[in-house]
PQR file of N, CA, C, O and H, with PARSE charges and radii, in Angstrom:
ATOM      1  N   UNK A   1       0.821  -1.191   0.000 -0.4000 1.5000
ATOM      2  CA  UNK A   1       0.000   0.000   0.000 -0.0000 2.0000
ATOM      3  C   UNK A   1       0.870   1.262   0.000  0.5500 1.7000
ATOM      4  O   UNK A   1       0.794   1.939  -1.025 -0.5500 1.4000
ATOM      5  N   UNK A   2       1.944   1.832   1.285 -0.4000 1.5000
ATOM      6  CA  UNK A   2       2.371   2.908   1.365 -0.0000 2.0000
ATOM      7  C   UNK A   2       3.783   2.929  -0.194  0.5500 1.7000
ATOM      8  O   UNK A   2       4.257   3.893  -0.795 -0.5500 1.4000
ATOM      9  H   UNK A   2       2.006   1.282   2.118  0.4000 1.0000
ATOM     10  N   UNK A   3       4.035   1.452  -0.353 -0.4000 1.5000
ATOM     11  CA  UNK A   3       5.259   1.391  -1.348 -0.0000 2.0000
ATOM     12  C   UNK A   3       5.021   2.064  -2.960  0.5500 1.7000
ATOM     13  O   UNK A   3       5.967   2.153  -3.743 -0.5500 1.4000
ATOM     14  H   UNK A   3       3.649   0.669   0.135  0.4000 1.0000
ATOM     15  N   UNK A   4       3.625   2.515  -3.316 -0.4000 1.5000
ATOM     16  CA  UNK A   4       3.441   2.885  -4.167 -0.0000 2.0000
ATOM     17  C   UNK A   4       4.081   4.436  -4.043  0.5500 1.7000
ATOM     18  O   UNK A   4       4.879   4.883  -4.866 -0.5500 1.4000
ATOM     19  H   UNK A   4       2.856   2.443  -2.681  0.4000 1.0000
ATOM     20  N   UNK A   5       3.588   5.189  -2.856 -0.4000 1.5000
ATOM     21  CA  UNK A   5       3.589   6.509  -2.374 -0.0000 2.0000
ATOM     22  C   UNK A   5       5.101   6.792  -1.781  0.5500 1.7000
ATOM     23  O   UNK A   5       5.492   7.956  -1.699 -0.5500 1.4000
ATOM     24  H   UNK A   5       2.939   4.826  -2.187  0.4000 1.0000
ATOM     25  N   UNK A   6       5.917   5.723  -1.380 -0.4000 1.5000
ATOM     26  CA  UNK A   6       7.094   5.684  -0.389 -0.0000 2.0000
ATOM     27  C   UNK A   6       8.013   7.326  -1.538  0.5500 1.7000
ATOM     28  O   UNK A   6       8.242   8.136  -0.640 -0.5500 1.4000
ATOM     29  H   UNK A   6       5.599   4.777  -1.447  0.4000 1.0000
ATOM     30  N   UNK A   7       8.222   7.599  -2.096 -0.4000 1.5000
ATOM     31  CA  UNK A   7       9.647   8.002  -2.754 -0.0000 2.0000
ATOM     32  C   UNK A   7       8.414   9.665  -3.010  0.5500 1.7000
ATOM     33  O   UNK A   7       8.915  10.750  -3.306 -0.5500 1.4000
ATOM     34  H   UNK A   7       8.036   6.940  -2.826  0.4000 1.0000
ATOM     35  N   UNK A   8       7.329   9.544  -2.875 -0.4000 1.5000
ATOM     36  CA  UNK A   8       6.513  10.674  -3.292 -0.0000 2.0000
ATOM     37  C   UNK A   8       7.300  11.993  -1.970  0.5500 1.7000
ATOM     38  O   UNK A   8       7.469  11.843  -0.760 -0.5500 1.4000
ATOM     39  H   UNK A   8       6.921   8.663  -2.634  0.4000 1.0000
ATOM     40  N   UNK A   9       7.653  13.322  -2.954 -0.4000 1.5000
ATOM     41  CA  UNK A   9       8.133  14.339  -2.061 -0.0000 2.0000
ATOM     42  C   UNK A   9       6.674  14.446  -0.920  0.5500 1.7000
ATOM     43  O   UNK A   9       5.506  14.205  -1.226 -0.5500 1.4000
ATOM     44  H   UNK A   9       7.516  13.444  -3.937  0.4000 1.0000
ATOM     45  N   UNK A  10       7.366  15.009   0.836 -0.4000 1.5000
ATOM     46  CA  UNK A  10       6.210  15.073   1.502 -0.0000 2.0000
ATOM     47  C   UNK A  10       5.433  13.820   1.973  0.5500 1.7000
ATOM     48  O   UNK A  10       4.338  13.890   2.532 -0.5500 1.4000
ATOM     49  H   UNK A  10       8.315  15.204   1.084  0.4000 1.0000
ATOM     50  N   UNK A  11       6.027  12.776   1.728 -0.4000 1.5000
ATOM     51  CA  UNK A  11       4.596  11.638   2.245 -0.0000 2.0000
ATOM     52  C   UNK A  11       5.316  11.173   3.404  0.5500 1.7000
ATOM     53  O   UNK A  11       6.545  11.200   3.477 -0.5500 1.4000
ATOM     54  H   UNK A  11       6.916  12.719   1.274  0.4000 1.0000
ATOM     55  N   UNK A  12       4.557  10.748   4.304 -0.4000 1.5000
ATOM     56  CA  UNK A  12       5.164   9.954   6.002 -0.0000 2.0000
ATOM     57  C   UNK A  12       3.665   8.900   5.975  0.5500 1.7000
ATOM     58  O   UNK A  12       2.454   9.007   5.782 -0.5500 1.4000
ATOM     59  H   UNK A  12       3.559  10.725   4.245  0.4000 1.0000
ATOM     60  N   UNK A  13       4.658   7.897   6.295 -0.4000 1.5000
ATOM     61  CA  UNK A  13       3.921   6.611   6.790 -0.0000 2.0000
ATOM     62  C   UNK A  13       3.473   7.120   8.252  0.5500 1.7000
ATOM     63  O   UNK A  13       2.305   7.510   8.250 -0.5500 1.4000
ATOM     64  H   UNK A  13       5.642   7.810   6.452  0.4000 1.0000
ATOM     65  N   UNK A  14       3.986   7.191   9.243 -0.4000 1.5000
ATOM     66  CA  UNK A  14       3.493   7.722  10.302 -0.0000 2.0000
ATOM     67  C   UNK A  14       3.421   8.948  10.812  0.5500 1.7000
ATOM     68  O   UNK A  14       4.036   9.828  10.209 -0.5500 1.4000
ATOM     69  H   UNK A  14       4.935   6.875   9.245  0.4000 1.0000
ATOM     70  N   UNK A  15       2.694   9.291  11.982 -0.4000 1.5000
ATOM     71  CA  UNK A  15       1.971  10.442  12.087 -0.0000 2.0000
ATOM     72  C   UNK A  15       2.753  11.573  11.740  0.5500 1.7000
ATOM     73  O   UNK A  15       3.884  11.289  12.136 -0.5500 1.4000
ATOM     74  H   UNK A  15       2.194   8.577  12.472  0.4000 1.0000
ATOM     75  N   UNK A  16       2.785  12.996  11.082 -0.4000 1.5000
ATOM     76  CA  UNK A  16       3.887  13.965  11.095 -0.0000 2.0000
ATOM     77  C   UNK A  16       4.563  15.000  12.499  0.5500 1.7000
ATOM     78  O   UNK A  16       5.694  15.432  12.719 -0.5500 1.4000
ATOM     79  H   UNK A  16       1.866  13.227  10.760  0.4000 1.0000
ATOM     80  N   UNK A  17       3.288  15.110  13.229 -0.4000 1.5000
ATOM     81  CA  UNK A  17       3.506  15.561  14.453 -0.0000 2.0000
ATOM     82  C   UNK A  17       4.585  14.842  15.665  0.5500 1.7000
ATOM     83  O   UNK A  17       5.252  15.299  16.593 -0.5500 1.4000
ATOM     84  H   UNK A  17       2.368  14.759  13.050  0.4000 1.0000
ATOM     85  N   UNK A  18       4.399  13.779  15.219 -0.4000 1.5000
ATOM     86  CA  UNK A  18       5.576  12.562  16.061 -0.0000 2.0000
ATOM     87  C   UNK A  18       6.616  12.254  15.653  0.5500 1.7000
ATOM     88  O   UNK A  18       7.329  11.488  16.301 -0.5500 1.4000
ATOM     89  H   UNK A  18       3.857  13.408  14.465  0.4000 1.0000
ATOM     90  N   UNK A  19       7.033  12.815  14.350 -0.4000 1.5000
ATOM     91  CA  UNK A  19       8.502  12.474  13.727 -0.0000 2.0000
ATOM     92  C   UNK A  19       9.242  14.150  13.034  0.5500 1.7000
ATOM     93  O   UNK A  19       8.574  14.963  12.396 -0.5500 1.4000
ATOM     94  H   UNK A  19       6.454  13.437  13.824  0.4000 1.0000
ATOM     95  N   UNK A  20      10.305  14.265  13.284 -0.4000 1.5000
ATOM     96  CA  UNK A  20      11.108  15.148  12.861 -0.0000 2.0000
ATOM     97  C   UNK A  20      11.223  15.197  11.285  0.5500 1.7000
ATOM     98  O   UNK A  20      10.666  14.172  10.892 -0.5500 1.4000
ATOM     99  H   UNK A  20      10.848  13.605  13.803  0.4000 1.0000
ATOM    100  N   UNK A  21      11.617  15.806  10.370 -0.4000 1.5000
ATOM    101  CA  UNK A  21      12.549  16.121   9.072 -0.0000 2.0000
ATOM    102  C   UNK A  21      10.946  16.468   8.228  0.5500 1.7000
ATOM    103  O   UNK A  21       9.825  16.636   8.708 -0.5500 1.4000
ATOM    104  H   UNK A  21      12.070  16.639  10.689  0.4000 1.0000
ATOM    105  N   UNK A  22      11.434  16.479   6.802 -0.4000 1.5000
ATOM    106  CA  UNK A  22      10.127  16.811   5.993 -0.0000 2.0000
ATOM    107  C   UNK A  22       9.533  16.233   5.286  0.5500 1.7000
ATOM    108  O   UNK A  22       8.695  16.698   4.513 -0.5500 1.4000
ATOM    109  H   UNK A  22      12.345  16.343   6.413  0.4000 1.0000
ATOM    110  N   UNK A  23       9.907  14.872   5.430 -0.4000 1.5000
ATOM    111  CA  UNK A  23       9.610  13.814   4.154 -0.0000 2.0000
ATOM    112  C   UNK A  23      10.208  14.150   3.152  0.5500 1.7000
ATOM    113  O   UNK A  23       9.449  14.009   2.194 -0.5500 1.4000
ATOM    114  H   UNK A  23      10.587  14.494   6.058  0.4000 1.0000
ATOM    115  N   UNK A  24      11.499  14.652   2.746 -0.4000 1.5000
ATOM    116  CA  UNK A  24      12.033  14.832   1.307 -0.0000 2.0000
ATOM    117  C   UNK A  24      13.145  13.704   1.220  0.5500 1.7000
ATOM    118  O   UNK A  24      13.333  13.342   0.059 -0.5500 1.4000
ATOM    119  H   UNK A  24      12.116  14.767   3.525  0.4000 1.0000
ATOM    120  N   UNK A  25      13.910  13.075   2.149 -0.4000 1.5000
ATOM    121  CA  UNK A  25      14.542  12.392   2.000 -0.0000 2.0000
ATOM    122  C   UNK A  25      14.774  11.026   0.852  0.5500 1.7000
ATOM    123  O   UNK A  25      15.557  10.904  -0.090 -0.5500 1.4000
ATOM    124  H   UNK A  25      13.756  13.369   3.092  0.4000 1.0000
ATOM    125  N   UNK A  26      14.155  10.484   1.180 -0.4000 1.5000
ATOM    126  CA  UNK A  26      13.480   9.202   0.031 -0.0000 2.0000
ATOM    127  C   UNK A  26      13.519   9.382  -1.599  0.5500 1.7000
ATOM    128  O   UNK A  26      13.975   8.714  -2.526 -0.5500 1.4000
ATOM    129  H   UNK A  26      13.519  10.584   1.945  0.4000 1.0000
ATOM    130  N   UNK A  27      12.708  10.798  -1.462 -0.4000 1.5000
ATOM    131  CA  UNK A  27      12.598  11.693  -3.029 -0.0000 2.0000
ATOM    132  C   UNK A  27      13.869  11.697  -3.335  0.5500 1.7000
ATOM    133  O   UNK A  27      14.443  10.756  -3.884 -0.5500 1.4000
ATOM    134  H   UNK A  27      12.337  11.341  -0.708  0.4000 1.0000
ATOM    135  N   UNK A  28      14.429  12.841  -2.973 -0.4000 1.5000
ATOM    136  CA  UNK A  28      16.148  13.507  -2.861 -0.0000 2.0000
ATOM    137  C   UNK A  28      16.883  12.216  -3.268  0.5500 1.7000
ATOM    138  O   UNK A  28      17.490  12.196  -4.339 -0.5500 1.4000
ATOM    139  H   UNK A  28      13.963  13.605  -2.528  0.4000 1.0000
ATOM    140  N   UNK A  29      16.850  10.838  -2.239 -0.4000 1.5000
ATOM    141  CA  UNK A  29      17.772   9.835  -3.284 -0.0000 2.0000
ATOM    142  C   UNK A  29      17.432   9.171  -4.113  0.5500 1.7000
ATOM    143  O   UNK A  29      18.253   8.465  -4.697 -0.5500 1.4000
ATOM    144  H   UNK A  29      16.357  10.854  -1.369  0.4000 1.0000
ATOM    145  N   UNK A  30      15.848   9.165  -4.516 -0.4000 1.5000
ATOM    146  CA  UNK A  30      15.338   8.702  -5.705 -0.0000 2.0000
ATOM    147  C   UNK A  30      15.962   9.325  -6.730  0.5500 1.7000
ATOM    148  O   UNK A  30      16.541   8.583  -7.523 -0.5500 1.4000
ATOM    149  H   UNK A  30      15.181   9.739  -4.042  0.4000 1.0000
ATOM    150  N   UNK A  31      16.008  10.718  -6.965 -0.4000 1.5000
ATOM    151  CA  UNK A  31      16.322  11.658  -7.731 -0.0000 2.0000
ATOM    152  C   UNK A  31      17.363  11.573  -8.417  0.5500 1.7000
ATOM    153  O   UNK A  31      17.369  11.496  -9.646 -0.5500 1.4000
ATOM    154  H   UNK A  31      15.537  11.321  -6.320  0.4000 1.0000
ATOM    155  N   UNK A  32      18.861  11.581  -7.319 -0.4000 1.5000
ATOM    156  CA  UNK A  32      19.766  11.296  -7.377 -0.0000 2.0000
ATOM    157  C   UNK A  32      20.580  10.207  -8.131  0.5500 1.7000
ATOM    158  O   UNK A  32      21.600  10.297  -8.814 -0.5500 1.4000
ATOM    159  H   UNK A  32      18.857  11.644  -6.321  0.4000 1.0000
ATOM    160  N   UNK A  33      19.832   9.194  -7.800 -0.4000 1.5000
ATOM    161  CA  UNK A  33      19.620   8.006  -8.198 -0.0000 2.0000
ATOM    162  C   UNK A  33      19.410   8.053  -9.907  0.5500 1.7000
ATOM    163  O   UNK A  33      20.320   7.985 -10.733 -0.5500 1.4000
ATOM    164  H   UNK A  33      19.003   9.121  -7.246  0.4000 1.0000
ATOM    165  N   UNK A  34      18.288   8.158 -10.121 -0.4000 1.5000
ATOM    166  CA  UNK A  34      17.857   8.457 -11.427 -0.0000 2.0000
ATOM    167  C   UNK A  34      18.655   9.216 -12.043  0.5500 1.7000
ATOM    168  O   UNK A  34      19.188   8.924 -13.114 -0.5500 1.4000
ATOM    169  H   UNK A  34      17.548   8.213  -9.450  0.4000 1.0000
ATOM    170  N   UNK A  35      18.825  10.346 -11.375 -0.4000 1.5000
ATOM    171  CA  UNK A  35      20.400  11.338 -12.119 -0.0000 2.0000
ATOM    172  C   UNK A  35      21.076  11.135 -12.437  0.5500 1.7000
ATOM    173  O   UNK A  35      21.597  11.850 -13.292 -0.5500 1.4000
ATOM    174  H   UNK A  35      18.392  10.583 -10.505  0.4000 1.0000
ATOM    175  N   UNK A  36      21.794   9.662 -11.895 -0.4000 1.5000
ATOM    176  CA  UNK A  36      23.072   8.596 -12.651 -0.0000 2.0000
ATOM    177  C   UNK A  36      22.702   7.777 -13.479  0.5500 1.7000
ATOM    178  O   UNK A  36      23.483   7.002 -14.030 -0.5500 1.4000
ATOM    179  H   UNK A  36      21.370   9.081 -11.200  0.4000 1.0000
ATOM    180  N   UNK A  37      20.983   7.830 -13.783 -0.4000 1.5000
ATOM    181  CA  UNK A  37      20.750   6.711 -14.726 -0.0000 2.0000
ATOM    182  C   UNK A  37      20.461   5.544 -13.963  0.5500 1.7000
ATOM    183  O   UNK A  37      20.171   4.647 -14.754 -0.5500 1.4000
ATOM    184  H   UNK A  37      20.348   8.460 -13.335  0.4000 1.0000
ATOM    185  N   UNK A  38      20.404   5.110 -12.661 -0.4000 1.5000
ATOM    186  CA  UNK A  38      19.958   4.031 -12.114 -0.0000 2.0000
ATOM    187  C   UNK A  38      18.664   4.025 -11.707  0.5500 1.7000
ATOM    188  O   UNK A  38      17.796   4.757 -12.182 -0.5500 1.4000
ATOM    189  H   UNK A  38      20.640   5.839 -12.019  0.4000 1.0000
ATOM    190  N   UNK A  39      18.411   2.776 -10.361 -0.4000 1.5000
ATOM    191  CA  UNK A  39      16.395   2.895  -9.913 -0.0000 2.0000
ATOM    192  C   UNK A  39      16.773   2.536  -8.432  0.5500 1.7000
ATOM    193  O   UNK A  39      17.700   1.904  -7.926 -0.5500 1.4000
ATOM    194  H   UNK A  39      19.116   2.181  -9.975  0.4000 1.0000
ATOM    195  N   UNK A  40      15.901   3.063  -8.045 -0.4000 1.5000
ATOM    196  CA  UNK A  40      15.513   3.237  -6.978 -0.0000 2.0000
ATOM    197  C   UNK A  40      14.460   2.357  -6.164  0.5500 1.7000
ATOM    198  O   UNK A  40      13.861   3.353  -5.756 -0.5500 1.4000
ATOM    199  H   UNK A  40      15.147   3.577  -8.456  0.4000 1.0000
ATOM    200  N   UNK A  41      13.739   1.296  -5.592 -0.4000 1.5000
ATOM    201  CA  UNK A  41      12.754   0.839  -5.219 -0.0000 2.0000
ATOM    202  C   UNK A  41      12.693   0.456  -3.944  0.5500 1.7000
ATOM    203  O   UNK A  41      13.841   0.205  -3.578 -0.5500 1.4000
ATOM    204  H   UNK A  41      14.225   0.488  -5.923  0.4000 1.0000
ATOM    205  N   UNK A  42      11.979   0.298  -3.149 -0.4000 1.5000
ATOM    206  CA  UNK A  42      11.974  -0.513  -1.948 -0.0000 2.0000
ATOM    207  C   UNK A  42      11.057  -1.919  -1.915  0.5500 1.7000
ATOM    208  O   UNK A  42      10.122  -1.878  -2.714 -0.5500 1.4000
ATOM    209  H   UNK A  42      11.046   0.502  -3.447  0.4000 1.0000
ATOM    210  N   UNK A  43      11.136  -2.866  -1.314 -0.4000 1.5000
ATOM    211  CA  UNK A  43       9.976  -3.941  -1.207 -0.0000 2.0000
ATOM    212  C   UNK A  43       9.753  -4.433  -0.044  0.5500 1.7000
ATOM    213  O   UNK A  43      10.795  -4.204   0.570 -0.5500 1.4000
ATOM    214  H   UNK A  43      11.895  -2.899  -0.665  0.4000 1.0000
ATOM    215  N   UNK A  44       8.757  -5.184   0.919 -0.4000 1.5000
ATOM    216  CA  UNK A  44       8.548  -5.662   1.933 -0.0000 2.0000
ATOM    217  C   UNK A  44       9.300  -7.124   1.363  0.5500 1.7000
ATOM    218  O   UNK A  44       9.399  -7.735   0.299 -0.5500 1.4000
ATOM    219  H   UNK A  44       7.911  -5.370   0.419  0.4000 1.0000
ATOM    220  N   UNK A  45       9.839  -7.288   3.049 -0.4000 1.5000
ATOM    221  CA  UNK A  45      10.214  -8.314   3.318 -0.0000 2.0000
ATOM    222  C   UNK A  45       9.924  -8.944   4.812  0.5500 1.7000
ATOM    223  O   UNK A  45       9.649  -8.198   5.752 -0.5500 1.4000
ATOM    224  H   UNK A  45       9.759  -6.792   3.914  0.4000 1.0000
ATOM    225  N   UNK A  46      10.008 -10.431   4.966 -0.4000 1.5000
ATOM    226  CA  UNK A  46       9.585 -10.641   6.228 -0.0000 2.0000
ATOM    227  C   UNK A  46       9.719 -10.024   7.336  0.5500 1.7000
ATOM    228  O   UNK A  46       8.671  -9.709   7.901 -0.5500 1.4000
ATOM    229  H   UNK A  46      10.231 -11.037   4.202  0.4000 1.0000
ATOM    230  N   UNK A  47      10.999  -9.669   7.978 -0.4000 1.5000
ATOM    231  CA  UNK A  47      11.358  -8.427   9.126 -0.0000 2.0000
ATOM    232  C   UNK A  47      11.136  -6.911   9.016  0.5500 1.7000
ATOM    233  O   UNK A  47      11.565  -6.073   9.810 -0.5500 1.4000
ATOM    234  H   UNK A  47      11.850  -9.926   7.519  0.4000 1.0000
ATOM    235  N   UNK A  48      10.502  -6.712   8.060 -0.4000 1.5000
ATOM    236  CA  UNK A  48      10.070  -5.260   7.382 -0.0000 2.0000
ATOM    237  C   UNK A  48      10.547  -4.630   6.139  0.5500 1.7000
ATOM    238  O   UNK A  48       9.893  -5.114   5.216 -0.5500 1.4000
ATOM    239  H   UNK A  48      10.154  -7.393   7.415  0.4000 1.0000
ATOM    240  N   UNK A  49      11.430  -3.731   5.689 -0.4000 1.5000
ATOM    241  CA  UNK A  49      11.209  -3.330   4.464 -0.0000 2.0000
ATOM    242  C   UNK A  49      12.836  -3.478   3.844  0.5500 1.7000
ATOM    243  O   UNK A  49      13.850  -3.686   4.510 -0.5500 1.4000
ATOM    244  H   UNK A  49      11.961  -3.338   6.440  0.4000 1.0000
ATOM    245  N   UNK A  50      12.756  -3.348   2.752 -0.4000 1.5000
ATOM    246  CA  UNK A  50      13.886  -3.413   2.310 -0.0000 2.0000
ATOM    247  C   UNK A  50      14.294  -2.514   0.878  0.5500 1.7000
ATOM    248  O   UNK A  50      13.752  -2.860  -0.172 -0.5500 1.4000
ATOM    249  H   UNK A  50      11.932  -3.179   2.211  0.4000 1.0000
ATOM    250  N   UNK A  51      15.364  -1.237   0.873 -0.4000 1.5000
ATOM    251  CA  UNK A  51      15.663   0.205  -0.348 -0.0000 2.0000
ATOM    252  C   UNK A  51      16.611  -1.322  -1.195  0.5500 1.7000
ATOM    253  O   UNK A  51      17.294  -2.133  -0.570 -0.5500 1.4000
ATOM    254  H   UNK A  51      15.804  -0.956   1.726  0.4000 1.0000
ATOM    255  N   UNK A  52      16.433  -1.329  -2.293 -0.4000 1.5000
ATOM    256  CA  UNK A  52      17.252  -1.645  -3.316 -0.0000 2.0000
ATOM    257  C   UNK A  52      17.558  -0.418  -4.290  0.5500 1.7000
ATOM    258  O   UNK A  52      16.773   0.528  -4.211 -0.5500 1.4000
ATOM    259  H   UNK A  52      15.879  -0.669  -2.801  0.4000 1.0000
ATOM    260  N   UNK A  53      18.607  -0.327  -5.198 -0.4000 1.5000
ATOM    261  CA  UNK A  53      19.059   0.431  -5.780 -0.0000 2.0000
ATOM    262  C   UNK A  53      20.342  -0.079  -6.950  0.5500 1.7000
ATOM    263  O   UNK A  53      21.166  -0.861  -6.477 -0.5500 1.4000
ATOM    264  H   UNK A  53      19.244  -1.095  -5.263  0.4000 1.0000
ATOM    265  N   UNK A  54      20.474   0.205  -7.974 -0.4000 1.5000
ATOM    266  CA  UNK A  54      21.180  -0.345  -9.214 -0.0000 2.0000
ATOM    267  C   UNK A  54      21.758   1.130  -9.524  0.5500 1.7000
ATOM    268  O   UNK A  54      21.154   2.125  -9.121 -0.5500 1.4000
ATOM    269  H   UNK A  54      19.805   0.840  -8.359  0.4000 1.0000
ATOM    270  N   UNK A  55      23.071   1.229 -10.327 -0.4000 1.5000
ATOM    271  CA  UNK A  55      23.761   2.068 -10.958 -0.0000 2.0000
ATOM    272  C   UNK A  55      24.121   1.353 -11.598  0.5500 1.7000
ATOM    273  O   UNK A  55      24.284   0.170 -11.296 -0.5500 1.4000
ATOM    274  H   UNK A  55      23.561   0.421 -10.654  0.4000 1.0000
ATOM    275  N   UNK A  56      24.422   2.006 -12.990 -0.4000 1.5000
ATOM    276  CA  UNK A  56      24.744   1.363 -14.780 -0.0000 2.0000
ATOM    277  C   UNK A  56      25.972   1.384 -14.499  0.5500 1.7000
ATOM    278  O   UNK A  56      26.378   2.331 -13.826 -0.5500 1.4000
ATOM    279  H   UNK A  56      24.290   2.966 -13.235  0.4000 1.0000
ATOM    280  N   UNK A  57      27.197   0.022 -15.072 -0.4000 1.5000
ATOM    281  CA  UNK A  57      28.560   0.215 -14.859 -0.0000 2.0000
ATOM    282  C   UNK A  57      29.223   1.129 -16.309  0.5500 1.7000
ATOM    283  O   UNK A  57      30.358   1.602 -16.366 -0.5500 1.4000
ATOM    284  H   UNK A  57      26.867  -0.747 -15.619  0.4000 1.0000
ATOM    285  N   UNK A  58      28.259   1.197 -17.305 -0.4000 1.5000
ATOM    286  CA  UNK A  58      28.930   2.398 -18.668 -0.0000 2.0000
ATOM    287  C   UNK A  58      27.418   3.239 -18.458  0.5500 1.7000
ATOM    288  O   UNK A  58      26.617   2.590 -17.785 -0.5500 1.4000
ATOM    289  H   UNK A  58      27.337   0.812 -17.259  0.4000 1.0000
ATOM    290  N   UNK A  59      27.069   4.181 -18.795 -0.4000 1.5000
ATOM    291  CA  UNK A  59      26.508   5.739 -19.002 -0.0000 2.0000
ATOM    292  C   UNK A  59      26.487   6.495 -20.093  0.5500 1.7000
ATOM    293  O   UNK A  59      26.676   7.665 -19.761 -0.5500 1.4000
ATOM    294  H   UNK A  59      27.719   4.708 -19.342  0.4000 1.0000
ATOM    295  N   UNK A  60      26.368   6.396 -21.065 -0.4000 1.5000
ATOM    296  CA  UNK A  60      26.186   6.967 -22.089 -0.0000 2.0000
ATOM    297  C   UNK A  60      27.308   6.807 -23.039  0.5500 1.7000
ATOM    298  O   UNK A  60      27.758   7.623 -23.844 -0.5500 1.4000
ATOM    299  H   UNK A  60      26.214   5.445 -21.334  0.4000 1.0000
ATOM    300  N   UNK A  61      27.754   5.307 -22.726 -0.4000 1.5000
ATOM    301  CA  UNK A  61      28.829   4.543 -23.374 -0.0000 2.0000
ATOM    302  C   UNK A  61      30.533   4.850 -22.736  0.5500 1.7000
ATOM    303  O   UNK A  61      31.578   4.583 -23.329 -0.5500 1.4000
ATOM    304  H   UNK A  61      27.389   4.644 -22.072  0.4000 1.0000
ATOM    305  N   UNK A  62      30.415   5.356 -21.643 -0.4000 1.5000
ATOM    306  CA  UNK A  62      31.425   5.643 -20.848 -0.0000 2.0000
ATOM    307  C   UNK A  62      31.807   5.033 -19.753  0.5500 1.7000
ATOM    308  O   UNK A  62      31.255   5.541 -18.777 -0.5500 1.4000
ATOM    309  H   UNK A  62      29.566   5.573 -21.161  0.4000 1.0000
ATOM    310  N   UNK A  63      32.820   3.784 -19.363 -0.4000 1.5000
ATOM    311  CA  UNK A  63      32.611   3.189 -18.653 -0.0000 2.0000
ATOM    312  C   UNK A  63      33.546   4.017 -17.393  0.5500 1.7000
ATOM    313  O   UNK A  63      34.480   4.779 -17.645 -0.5500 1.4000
ATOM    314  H   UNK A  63      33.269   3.372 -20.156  0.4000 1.0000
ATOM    315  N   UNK A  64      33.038   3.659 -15.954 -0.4000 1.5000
ATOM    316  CA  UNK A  64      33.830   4.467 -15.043 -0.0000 2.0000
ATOM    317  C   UNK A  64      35.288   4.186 -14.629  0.5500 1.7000
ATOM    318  O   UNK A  64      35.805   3.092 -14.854 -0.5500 1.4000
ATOM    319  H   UNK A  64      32.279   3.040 -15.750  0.4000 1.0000
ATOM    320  N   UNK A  65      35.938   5.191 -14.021 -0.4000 1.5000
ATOM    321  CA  UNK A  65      37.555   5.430 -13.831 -0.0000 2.0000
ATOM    322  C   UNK A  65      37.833   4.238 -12.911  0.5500 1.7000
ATOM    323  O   UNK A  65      37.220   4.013 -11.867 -0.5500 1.4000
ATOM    324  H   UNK A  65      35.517   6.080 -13.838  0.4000 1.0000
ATOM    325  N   UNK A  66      38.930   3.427 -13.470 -0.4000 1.5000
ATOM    326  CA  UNK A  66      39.326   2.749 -12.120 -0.0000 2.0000
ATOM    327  C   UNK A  66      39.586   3.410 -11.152  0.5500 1.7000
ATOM    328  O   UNK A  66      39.543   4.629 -11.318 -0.5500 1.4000
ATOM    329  H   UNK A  66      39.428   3.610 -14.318  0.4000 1.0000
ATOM    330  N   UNK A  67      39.906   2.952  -9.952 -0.4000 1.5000
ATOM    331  CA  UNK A  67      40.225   3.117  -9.043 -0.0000 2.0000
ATOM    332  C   UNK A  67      41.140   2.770  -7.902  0.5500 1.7000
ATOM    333  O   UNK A  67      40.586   2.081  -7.047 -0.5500 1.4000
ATOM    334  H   UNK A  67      39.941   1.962  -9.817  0.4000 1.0000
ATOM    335  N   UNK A  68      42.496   3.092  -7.649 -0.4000 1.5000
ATOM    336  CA  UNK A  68      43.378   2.341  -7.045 -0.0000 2.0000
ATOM    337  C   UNK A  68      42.404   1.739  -5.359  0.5500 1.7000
ATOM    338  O   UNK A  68      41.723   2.342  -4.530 -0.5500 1.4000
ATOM    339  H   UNK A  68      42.946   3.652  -8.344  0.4000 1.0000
ATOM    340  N   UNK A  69      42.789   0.446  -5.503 -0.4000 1.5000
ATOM    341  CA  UNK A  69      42.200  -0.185  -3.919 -0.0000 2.0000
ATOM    342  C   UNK A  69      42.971   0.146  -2.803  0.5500 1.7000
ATOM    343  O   UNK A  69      44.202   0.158  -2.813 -0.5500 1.4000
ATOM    344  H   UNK A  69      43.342  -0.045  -6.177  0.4000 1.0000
ATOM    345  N   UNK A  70      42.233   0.428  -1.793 -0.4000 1.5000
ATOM    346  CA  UNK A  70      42.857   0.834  -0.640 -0.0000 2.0000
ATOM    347  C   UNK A  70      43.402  -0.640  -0.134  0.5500 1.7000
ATOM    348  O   UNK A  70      42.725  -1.624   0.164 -0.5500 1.4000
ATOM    349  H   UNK A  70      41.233   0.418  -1.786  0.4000 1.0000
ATOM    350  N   UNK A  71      44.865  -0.484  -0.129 -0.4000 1.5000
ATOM    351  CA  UNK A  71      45.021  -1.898   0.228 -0.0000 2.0000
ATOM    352  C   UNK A  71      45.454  -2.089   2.083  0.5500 1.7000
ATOM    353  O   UNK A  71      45.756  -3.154   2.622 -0.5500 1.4000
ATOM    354  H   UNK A  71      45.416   0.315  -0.371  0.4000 1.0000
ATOM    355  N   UNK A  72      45.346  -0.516   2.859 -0.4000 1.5000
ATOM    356  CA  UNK A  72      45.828  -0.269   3.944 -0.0000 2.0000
ATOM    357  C   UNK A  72      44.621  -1.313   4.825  0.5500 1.7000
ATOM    358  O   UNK A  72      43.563  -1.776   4.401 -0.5500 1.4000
ATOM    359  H   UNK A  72      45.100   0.348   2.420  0.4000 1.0000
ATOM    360  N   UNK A  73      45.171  -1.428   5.988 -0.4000 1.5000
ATOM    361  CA  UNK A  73      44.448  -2.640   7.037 -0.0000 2.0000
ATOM    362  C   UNK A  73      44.718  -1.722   8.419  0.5500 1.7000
ATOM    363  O   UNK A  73      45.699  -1.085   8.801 -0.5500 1.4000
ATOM    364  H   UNK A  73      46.031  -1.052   6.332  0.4000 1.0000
ATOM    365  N   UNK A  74      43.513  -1.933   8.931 -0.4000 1.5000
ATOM    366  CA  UNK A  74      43.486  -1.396  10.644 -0.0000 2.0000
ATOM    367  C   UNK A  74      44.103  -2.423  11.483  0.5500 1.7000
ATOM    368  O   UNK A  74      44.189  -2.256  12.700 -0.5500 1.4000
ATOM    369  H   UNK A  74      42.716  -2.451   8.620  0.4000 1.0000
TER
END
């Protein structure tokens, strides 16, 4: 039910008077998200909910910079 509405700017599953921030959060990394060309979704799962999220490894036929690995250890 709320997973249709979850990523909508402004929406709270629970009451607004009882929780802090503005509901933009969710949106903001949907957005973001999409901005790189990836998706965004959440789904129920048995212990409650679960954000999945995908980013494309090429972008408009550009694949991304390697990256030297941190090979340092604590």
């Amino acid at each position: 039910m709320h997973l249709e509405r979850i990523f909508d700017k402004f929406f709270r599953i629970t009451a607004a008077d009882r929780v802090t921030g503005t509901g933009l959060g969710l949106s903001i990394c949907k957005g973001i998200i999409e901005a790189h060309g990836g998706k965004l979704w959440a789904e129920n799962i048995p212990d409650g909910l679960a954000f999945n999220f995908t980013l494309p490894l090429i972008w408009e036929g550009v694949s991304p910079p390697i990256l030297p690995m941190d090979t340092e250890t604590e």
